[in-house]
C-alpha positions in Angstrom: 14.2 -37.0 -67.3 17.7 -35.5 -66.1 18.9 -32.5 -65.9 21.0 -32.6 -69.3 18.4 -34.6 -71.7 15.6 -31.5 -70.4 18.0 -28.4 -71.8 19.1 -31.0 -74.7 15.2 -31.1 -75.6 14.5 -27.7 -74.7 16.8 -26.5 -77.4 15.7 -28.6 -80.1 11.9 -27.5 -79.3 13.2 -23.8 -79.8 15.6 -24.5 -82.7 12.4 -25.8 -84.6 9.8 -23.5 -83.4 7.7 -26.7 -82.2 5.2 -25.0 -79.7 3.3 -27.9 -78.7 7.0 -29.7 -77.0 8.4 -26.8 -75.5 4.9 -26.2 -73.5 4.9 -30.1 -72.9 8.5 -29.3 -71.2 8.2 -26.3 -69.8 5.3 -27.0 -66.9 4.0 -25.1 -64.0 1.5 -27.4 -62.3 3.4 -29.0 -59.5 0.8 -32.2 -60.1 2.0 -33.2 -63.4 3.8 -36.8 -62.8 6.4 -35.4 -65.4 7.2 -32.2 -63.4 7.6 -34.0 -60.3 10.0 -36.4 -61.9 11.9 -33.4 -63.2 11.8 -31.7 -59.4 13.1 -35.3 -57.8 16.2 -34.8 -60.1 16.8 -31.2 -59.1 16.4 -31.8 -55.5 19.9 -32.8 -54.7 21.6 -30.9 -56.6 23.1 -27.6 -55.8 22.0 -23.8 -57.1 25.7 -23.8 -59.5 25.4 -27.1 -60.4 22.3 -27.1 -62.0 23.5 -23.1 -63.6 26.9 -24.7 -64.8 24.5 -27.7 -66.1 22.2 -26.2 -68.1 25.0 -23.6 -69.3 27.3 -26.5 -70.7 24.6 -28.4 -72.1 23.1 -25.2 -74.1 26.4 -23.6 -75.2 25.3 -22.8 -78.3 21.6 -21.8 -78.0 20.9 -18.4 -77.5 22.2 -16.5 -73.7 18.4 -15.4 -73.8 16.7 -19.4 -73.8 20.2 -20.2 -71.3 19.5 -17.8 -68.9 15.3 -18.7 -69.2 15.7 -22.4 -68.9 18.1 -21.6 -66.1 16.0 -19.8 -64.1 13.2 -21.6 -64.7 14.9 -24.7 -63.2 15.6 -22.7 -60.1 11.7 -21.9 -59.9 11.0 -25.4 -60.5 12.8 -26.8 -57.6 12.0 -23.4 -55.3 8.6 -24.5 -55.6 8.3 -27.8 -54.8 10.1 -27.4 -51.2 8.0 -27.3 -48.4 10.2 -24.7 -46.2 10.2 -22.1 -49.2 8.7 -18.8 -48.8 5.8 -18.1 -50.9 7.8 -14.8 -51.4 10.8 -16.7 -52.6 9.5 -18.5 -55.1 7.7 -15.6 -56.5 11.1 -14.3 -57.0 12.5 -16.9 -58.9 9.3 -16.8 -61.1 9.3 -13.1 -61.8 13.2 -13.5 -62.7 12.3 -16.6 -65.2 9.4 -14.8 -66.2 11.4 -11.7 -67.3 13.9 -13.5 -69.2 11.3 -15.3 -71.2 10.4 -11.7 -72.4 13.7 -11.1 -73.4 13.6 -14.1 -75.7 10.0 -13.3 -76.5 10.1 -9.6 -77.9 12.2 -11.0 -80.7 9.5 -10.1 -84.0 9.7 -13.9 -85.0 8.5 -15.8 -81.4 5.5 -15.6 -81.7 5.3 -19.1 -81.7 5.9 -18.9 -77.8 2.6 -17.3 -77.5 1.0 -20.3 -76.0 3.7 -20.7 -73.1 3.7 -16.8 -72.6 0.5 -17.1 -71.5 1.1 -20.4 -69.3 4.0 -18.4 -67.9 1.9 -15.2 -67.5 -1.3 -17.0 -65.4 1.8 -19.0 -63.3 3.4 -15.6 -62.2 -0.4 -14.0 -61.2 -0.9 -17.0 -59.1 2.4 -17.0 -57.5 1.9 -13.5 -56.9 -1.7 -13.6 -55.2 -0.3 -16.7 -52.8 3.4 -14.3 -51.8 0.9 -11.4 -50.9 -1.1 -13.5 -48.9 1.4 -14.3 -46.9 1.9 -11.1 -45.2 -2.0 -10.3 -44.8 -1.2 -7.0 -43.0 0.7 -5.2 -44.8 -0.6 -2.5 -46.2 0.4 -2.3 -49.9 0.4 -5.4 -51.7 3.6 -5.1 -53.2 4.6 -8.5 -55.3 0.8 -8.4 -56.8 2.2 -4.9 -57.9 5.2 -5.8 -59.6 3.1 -8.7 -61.2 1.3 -5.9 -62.7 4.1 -4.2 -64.5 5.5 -8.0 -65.4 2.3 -8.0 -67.0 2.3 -4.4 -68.8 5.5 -5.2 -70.2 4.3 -8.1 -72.0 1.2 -6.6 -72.9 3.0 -3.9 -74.5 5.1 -6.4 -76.8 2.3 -8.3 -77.5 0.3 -5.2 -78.7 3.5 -3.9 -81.0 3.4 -7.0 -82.9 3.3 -6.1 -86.6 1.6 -9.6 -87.8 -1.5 -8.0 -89.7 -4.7 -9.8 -90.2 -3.5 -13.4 -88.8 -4.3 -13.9 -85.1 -3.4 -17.2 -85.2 0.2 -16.4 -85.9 0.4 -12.9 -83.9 1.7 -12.6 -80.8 -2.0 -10.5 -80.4 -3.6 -13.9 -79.6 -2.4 -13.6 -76.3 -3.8 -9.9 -76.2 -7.3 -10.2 -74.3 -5.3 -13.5 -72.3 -2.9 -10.7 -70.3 -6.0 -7.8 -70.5 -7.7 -10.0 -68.2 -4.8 -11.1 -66.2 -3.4 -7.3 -65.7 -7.4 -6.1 -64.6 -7.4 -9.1 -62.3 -4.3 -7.7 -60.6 -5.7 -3.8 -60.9 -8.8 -5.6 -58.8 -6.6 -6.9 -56.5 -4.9 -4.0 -55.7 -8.3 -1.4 -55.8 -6.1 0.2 -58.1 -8.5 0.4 -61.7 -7.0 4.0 -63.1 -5.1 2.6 -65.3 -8.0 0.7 -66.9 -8.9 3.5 -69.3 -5.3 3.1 -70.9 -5.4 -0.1 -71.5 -8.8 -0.3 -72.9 -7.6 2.4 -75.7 -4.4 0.7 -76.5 -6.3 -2.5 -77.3 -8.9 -0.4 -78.7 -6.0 1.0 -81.6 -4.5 -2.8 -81.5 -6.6 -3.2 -84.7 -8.2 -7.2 -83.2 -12.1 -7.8 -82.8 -13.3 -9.2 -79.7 -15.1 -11.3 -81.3 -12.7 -13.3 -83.4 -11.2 -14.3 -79.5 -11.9 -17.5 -77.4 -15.6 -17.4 -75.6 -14.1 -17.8 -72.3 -11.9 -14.6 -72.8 -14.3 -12.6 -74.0 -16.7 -13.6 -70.9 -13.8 -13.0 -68.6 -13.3 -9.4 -70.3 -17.1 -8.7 -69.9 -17.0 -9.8 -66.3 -14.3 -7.0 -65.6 -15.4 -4.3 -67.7 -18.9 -4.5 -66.0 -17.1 -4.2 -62.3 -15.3 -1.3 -63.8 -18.3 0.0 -65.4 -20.1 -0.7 -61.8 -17.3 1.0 -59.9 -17.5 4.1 -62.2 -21.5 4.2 -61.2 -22.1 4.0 -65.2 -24.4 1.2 -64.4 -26.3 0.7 -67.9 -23.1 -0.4 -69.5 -22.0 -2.4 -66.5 -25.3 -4.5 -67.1 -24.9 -5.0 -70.4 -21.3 -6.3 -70.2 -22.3 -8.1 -66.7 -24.9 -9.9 -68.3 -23.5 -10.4 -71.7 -20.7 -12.6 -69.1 -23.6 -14.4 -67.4 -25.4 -15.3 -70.3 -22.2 -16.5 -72.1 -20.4 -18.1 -68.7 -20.6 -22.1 -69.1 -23.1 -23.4 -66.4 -22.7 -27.1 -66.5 -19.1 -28.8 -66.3 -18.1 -32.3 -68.2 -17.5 -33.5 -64.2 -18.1 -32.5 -61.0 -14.6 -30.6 -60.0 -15.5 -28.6 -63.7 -19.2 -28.4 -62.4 -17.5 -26.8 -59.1 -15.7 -24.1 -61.0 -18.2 -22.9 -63.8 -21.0 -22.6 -60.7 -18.7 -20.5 -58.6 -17.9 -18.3 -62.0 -21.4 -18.1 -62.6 -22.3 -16.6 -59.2 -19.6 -14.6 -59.4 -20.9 -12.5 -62.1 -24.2 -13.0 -60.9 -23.7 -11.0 -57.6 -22.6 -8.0 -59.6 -25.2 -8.3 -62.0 -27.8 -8.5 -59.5 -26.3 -5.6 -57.5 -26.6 -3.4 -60.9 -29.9 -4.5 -61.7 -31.1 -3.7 -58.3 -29.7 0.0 -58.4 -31.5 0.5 -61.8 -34.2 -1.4 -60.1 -34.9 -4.4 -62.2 -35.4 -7.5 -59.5 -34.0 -11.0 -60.4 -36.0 -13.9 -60.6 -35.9 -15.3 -56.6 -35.3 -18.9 -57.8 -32.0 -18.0 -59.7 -30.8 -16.2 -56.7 -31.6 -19.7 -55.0 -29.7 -21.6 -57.3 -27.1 -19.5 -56.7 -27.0 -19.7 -52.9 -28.1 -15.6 -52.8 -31.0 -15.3 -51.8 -30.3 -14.6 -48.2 -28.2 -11.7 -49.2 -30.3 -10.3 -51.7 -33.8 -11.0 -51.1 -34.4 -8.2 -48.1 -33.0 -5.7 -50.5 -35.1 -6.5 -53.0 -38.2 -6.2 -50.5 -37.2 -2.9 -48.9 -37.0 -1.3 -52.5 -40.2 -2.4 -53.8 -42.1 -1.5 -50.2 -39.9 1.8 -49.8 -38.9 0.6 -46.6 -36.2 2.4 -45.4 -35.7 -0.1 -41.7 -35.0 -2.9 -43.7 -32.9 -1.5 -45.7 -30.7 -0.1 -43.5 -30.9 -2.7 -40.6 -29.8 -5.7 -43.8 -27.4 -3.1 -44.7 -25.9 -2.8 -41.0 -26.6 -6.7 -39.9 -24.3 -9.8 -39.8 -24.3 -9.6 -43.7 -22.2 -6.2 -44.4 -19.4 -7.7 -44.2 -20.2 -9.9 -47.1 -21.2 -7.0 -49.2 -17.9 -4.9 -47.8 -16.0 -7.8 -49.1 -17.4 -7.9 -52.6 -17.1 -4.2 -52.4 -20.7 -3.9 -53.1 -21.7 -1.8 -49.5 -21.7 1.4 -50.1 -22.9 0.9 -53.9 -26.4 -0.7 -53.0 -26.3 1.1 -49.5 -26.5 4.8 -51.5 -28.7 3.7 -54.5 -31.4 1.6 -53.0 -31.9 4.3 -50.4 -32.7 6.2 -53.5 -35.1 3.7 -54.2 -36.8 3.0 -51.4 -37.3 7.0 -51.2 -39.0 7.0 -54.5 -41.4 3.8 -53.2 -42.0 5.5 -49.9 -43.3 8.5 -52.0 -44.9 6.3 -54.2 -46.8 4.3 -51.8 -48.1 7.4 -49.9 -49.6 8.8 -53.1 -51.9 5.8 -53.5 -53.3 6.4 -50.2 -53.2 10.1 -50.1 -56.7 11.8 -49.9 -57.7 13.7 -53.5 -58.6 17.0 -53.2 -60.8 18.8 -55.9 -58.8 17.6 -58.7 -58.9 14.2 -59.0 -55.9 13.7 -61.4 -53.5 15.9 -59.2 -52.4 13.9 -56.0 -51.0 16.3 -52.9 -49.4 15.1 -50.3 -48.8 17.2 -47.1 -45.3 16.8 -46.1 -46.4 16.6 -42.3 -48.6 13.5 -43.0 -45.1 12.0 -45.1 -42.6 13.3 -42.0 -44.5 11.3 -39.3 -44.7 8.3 -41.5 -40.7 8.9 -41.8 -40.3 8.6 -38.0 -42.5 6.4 -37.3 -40.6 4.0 -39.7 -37.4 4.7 -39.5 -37.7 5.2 -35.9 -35.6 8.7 -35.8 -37.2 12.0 -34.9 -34.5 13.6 -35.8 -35.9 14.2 -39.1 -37.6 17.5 -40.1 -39.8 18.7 -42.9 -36.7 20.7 -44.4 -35.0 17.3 -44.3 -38.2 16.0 -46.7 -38.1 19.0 -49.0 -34.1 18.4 -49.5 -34.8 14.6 -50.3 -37.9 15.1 -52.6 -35.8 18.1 -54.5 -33.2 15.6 -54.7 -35.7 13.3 -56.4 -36.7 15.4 -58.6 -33.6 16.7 -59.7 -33.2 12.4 -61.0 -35.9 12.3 -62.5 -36.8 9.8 -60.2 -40.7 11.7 -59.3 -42.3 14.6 -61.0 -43.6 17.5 -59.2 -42.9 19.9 -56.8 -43.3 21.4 -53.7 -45.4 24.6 -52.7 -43.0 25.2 -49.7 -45.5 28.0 -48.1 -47.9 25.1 -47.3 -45.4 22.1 -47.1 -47.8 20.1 -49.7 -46.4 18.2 -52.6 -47.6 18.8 -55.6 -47.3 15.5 -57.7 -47.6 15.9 -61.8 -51.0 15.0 -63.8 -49.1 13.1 -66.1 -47.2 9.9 -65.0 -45.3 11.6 -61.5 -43.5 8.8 -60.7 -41.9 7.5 -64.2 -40.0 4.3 -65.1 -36.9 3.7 -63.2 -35.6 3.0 -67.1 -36.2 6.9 -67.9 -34.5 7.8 -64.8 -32.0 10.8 -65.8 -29.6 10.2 -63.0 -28.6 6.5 -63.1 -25.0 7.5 -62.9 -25.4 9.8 -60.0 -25.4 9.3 -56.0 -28.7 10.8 -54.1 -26.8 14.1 -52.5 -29.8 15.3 -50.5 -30.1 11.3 -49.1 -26.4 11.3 -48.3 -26.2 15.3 -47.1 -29.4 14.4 -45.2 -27.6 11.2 -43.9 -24.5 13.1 -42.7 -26.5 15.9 -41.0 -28.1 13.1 -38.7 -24.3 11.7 -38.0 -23.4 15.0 -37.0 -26.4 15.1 -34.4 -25.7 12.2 -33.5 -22.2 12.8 -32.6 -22.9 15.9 -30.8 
C-alpha cells in the first residue's frame, strides 16, 4: 500500500466511524507483513515529502486526524531503522500519541477506543525500551512523561458522559490505562499517586466486574503490590490471590504457554512473600512448579523452626539480590524476623521445665539469652535486648504474657500464650524492638 491510498483509507475509516479498519491500518507491531510493506514505501522518502503527502491527500479531513496520521507515519518509519535511537522514536510516538488525544477528546470518538488503547500499550513499551537505554541515569525520565501521556487520557476517558453503556463509552478503556499508568508508577518506585487514581475510578460510576478477566487480574495483581508495599498485607492477599486464582495457567501453544507461566509466577512471588509475613506457608510443590523453591523454601524453614541463622544467612546469601530486585528484601527480611522470634519463643516453651503450676510456663530469660548466642552466633546480645524484643511481641499480639523483670523470668499466659498468627494485632506493623535491637548491634559493630 502507498503512501496516498493509506491516508485515502484512513479518512474514509474515520468519516464512517468503522473501528475495526482504522485499527487494521493503523498498526504498531513492526512484524505485521502489512506494516512492513507500509515501512518499505516510507523508507525512501524524505521527512516533508511524506508531511506534504499525507497533507494533500487529507485536505479536507479534520487538521486533528492530518496531523495524527502524519506523525504517526514518521513513527512508523523511525521505528523500523536500525540506527534510530530508542529515544527518538519514543519521541515521535509521544508526539503521534498526543495528537491522537486531540482528536480523541472529541465527546463522539469513542469509537477510537479500541486504537487508544493499542496506541496507549505502544507508547509504554517504547517508553520502557528509551529508558533502558541510558541504564545509569538516575531518574527515568521518558517512562515519566509516559506517565502523564497516560494521565491525560485517563482523565478524558473518565469524563466521558456515556451512562450505563460500556460498550459505547470511552470508560471501556478505563481499567486498560489504570493498569498501564500503575505499571509505569512501578517502574518509577513512584506509587503516591495511586490513591488518586483509585478514587477517581472509584466516582467513575463502572463495576469491576462488568470488565474483561484479564484486566481485572492485571488490576488485582497491582493493587496487591501496592497493598504489599503499604504493609497492609490482609488486603494485599486477597487481591494477590484473587489474580492468581484468576490468571490463565495453560496457553493454546507453547509461546502463550511461555507468557501465562511467567504471569503466573509473577503474582505468585508476591503472594507467597505476603502469605509468609502473615505466616501461611505455600504448598512446596507449587513453589516447584513455579521454579521457587530455592528462593523460598529456607524462609519457610527458618520461620517455622524460629531460626534466626538461616534466616539471616538466606537473607544475606547469593539470593538477596533476587529478592532486592523484586523489591521483596527488606519486606520478608523485617517480618519473618518477627516470626522466627515468635517460634524461637515458642519452641523454648515446649521444653521449658514447669514449675508448681503446671498450666503457667516460665521461662528464664538467661536460659533464652544463651540459646540466642549460641544460635545466632553474636554475644553481643543482652538480656535487656530480650526484654525489648519480647515487649515488642507482646505489644503485636504475637505472644501473651509478660515479664517479671526483677527475676528476668517470662511469665507466659494460662490461656493460649502464643495465639494464631491470623489474630495477630499488628500485621501492618514492622517489629521496632527487632529493628531498634538490630541497629544497636550495627552501631557496636561499627564502633
Amino acid at each position: 500500500m502507498d503512501i496516498r491510498a493509506f491516508c485515502r483509507n484512513v479518512t474514509q475509516a474515520y468519516t464512517n466511524q468503522d473501528k475495526k479498519s482504522i485499527c487494521k491500518l493503523i498498526l504498531l507491531d513492526d512484524a505485521n507483513p502489512q506494516l512492513q510493506q507500509l515501512q518499505k514505501t516510507l523508507y525512501p522518502m524524505p521527512v516533508e515529502t511524506i508531511r506534504s503527502t499525507a497533507h494533500a491527500e487529507m485536505e479536507s479531513a479534520p487538521r486533528q486526524l492530518r496531523d495524527f496520521v502524519t506523525n504517526y507515519l514518521l513513527f512508523t518509519i523511525a521505528s523500523a531503522l536500525e540506527n534510530s535511537a530508542f529515544t527518538e522514536v519514543y519521541e515521535l510516538m509521544s508526539t503521534c500519541f498526543g495528537s491522537f488525544l486531540s482528536l480523541y477528546q472529541y465527546p463522539d470518538a469513542q469509537w477510537l477506543t479500541s486504537l487508544l488503547k493499542n496506541l496507549s500499550s505502544s507508547l509504554v513499551e517504547w517508553a520502557v525500551v528509551a529508558d533502558k537505554e541510558n541504564p545509569h541515569a538516575k531518574e527515568l525520565k521518558i517512562s515519566d512523561a509516559a506517565a502523564k501521556h497516560l494521565a491525560r487520557a485517563f482523565n478524558i476517558v473518565i469524563s466521558d458522559k456515556v451512562p450505563n453503556d460500556l460498550d459505547h463509552s470511552k470508560k471501556w478503556a478505563l481499567y486498560y490505562l489504570a493498569n498501564l499508568t500503575f505499571r509505569v508508577y512501578f517502574k518509577l518506585k513512584s506509587t503516591r499517586l495511586i490513591p488518586t487514581m483509585l478514587a477517581n475510578i472509584s466516582k467513575a460510576g463502572v463495576r469491576l466486574s462488568d470488565f474483561p478477566m484479564s484486566q481485572r487480574v492485571t488490576q488485582s495483581y497491582y493493587l496487591g503490590r501496592y497493598h504489599l508495599y503499604q504493609l497492609d498485607l490482609r488486603r494485599a492477599e486477597r487481591h494477590l490471590g484473587f489474580a492468581f486464582r484468576n490468571c490463565a495457567h495453560v496457553g493454546i501453544n507453547d509461546e502463550e504457554n511461555e507468557v501465562v507461566h511467567w504471569n503466573s509466577r509473577l503474582i505468585l512471588i508476591y503472594l507467597t512473600s505476603c502469605r509468609l509475613c502473615l505466616g501461611r506457608f505455600p504448598p512446596l510443590q507449587l513453589l516447584q512448579v513455579y521454579d521457587l523453591y530455592d528462593y523460598f523454601s529456607p524462609l519457610m524453614r527458618a520461620s517455622k523452626m524460629g531460626d534466626l541463622t538461616l534466616l539471616q544467612d538466606t537473607m544475606d546469601s547469593d539470593l538477596s539480590e533476587w529478592y532486592i530486585k523484586k523489591e521483596i528484601y527488606f519486606l520478608l527480611k523485617e517480618k519473618l524476623t518477627v516470626l522466627c522470634w515468635r517460634s524461637l519463643f515458642r519452641r523454648i516453651s515446649l521444653v521449658a521445665p514447669q514449675g508448681s503450676n503446671p498450666q503457667q510456663v516460665r521461662i528464664h530469660l538467661k536460659d533464652v539469652l544463651s540459646v540466642v548466642q549460641n544460635l545466632t552466633r553474636d554475644n553481643s546480645y543482652d538480656v535487656l535486648d530480650l526484654e525489648c524484643v519480647i515487649a515488642s511481641l507482646m505489644d503485636q499480639g504475637y505472644i501473651r504474657g509478660y515479664v517479671h523483670s526483677p527475676t528476668k523470668i517470662l511469665v507466659l499466659s494460662n490461656s493460649n500464650p502464643f495465639p494464631p498468627l491470623t489474630q495477630s494485632q499488628s500485621q501492618r506493623s514492622t517489629h521496632e524492638g527487632v529493628r531498634h535491637k538490630t541497629a544497636t548491634r550495627e552501631e557496636k559493630k561499627s564502633k
